[in-house]
C-alpha positions, 0 to 999 in steps of 0.5 A: 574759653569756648562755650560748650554749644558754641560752632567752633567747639571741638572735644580734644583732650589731648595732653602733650605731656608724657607723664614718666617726664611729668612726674619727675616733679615729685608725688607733690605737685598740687592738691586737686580738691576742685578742678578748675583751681579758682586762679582760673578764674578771671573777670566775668560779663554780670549776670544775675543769679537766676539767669545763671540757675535758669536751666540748672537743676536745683532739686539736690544742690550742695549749700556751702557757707564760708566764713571768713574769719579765724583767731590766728592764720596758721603759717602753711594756710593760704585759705581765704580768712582774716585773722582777728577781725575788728570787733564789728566786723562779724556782725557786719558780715552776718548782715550781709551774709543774710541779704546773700542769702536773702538774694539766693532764696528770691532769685531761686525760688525753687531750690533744694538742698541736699546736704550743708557744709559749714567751712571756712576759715573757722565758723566757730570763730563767731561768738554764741549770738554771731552762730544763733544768727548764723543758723538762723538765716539758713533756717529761716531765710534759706528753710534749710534744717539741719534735722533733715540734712547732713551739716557738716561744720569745721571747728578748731580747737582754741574757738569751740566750747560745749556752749558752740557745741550745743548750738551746732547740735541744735542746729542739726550738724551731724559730723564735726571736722576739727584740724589738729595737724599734730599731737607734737609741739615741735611739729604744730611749730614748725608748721607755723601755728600755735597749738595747745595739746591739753586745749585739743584733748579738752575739745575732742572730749566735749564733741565726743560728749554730745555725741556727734555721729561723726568726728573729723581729725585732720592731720599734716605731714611733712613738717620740717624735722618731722620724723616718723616716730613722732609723726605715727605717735600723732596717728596713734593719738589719734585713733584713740580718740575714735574718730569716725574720719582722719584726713591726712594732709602732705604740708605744701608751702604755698605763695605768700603763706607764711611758711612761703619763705623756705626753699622748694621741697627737695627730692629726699623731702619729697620721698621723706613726706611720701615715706610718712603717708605710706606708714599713716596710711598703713597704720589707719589701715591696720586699725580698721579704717578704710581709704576713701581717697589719698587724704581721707579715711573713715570707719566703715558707717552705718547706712543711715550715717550722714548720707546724701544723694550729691554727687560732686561729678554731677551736682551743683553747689551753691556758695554763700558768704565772700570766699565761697564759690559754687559751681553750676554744670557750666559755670564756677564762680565765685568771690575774688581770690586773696591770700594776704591779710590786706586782700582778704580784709579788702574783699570782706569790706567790699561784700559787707557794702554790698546791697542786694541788687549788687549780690545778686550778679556773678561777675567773677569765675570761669566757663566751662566749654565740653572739654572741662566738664568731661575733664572735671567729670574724670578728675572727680570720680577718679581720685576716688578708691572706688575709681570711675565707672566708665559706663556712667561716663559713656552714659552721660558723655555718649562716648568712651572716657579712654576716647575722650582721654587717650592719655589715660593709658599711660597710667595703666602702662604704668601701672598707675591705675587699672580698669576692672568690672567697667571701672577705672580705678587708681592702683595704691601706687597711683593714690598715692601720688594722686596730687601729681597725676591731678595737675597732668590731668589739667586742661591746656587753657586752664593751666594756663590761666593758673600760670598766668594769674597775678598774685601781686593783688593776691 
């Protein structure tokens, strides 16, 4: 892509697609957690670390560490994780995450951090001495401490115990984030991963117990022969257990997951799943949560509840740990991308024999010209319920965001969005098919890379 200072640099965001025609797709297009996707990604010129981080600010970053392992892989995940790793891998993947972040720390001397996520794959899949080296490193090679940060850290159900939990309390970790996906057997089945409902209430119990500030559920929709009972008996199981956070996730079947064999999803499957987030959505709702965006829903917080000054518009995040990927105002990069188990297991052997010297280049990922971090800027702010504020647009951008994205007015024509108070915000029509009005929003060139990326190595 062209570089954002480079001569022939033109800032022209025009999409050709009308998005009435668009979004015949469906509301279910693709899921816009990060912009751009990482099958954009491509093979980079190496640069170390610190030439990467030069002119960066580094007084607020974003600190995500990714662990790359899990007990079983769910039959709709294409995360990057291995499923019951030998033995000795975690131990030999600790090692090398601690010379990653001994590399991070020499090559940024001066960073901050301003908040730490803890993801994967599941963390908790490491055993009580795999975790204490885990948490170590980042205290004690990063000075990262989750007594001063917000730690955010995912756990599931089948891995974590009180033993796991008592660490992570130590630790700092101030919200828990476990996927339940659903309260009914039928439905965890179909979705492909074995579940045991009394080992999930017996989880939620012991977070509740040590009385972490914020609890995360996740749930899916969507499953096949999911009704609406049964999908509003799991909402309601849910909210008694008092969740501070409820994400509701559409089920999507992805390439080479192990749900990828069915067909695409039908029209009626589509206006099925659409009918079963409009009934979560209201029923969470009812119960006093409010939206945050189409997937999450939290109780209103306390001011002093797992709070931070990053902002994902504007802020940088660094990644540790190979399936990680961080993103500097220009640049993401990251880990090669895998799906199959045989990818990922080569990518994870691959960074383990790694030495510091190679863990200090980025060698993988995508530059970003004017026009993506514009477009970034919108697709981050707007997916929102608070929307975008187009004077901090203007502010940072010098120019208007309807100038710069005339095909915005599509989606107030459409009633898809409104502009009030000097801000742009999604209507509840266009919240809710937020994961098709993300992919219309994509860049020409970026959608182009995702369409043109092999997945015979994936």
């Amino acid at each position: 892509m062209t570089a954002p200072n480079s001569p022939n640099s033109q800032v022209t965001h025009r999409v050709d697609r009308d998005l009435e025609t668009f979004l015949q797709q469906g509301p279910y297009v693709g899921y816009c957690y990060s912009y751009p996707h990482k099958t954009a990604y491509r093979n980079l010129p190496a640069r170390s670390l610190e030439d990467v981080w030069r002119d960066e600010p580094q007084d607020s970053l974003f600190l995500y560490v990714h662990v790359p392992f899990c007990e079983f892989r769910c039959g709709f995940c294409n995360l990057f994780t291995l499923s019951q790793p030998d033995a000795d891998l975690p131990r030999d993947w600790l090692a090398a995450f601690q010379r990653e972040a001994t590399v991070l720390r020499e090559q940024l001397p001066d960073a901050s951090f301003g908040q730490i996520a803890i993801g994967g794959g599941t963390p908790t899949y490491l055993n009580g001495s795999e975790l204490e080296s885990l948490f170590t490193t980042l205290n004690e090679v990063l000075r990262v401490s989750g007594q001063r940060l917000p730690v955010s850290m995912e756990v599931s159900p089948a891995t974590v115990d009180a033993a796991k939990l008592k660490q992570m309390k130590d630790f700092g970790v101030d919200r828990v984030s476990m996927g339940v996906q659903s309260f009914d057997g039928k439905d965890v089945g179909a979705m492909g991963r074995p579940q045991d409902l009394a080992t999930v209430m017996g989880s939620i119990e012991q977070i509740k117990k040590l009385d972490f500030p914020i609890m995360n559920l996740d749930l899916i929709y969507g499953a096949s022969g999911q009704t609406a009972d049964s999908w509003l008996d799991s909402v309601e199981r849910t909210i008694d257990c008092d969740p501070e956070e409820v994400y509701l996730y559409p089920l999507y079947v992805r390439e080479l997951t192990g749900l990828s064999r069915r067909r695409k999803a039908s029209p009626v499957q589509d206006r099925h799943r659409l009918d079963l987030y409009h009934a979560g959505r209201d029923r969470l709702l009812q119960r006093g949560y409010q939206q945050v965006s189409m997937r999450m829903f939290r109780k209103p917080l306390p001011s002093s509840s797992h709070k931070s000054d990053y902002r994902c518009q504007e802020d940088a995040m660094v990644g540790l740990g190979c399936g990680s990927r961080s993103y500097t105002g220009k640049l993401h990069y990251g880990s090669r991308y895998g799906v199959r188990q045989r990818a990922i297991s080569a990518i994870v052997q691959h960074y383990v024999g790694q030495s510091e010297d190679e863990l200090a280049n980025v060698e993988f990922g995508i530059e970003l010209d004017e026009n993506e971090i514009r477009r970034r800027h919108l697709i981050l702010s707007l997916f929102l319920t608070e929307g975008m504020c187009e004077q901090e647009y203007q502010q940072r951008f010098g120019q208007s965001v309807l100038d710069d994205f005339p095909q915005l007015s599509q989606l107030l024509e459409l009633g898809f969005a409104v502009r009030t108070d000097d801000r742009l915000t999604l209507t509840q029509k266009g919240i809710a098919w937020s994961d098709s009005i993300g992919p219309w929003l994509y860049g020409a060139e970026v959608r182009q890379r995702m369409e043109g990326y092999s997945w015979d190595s994936a």
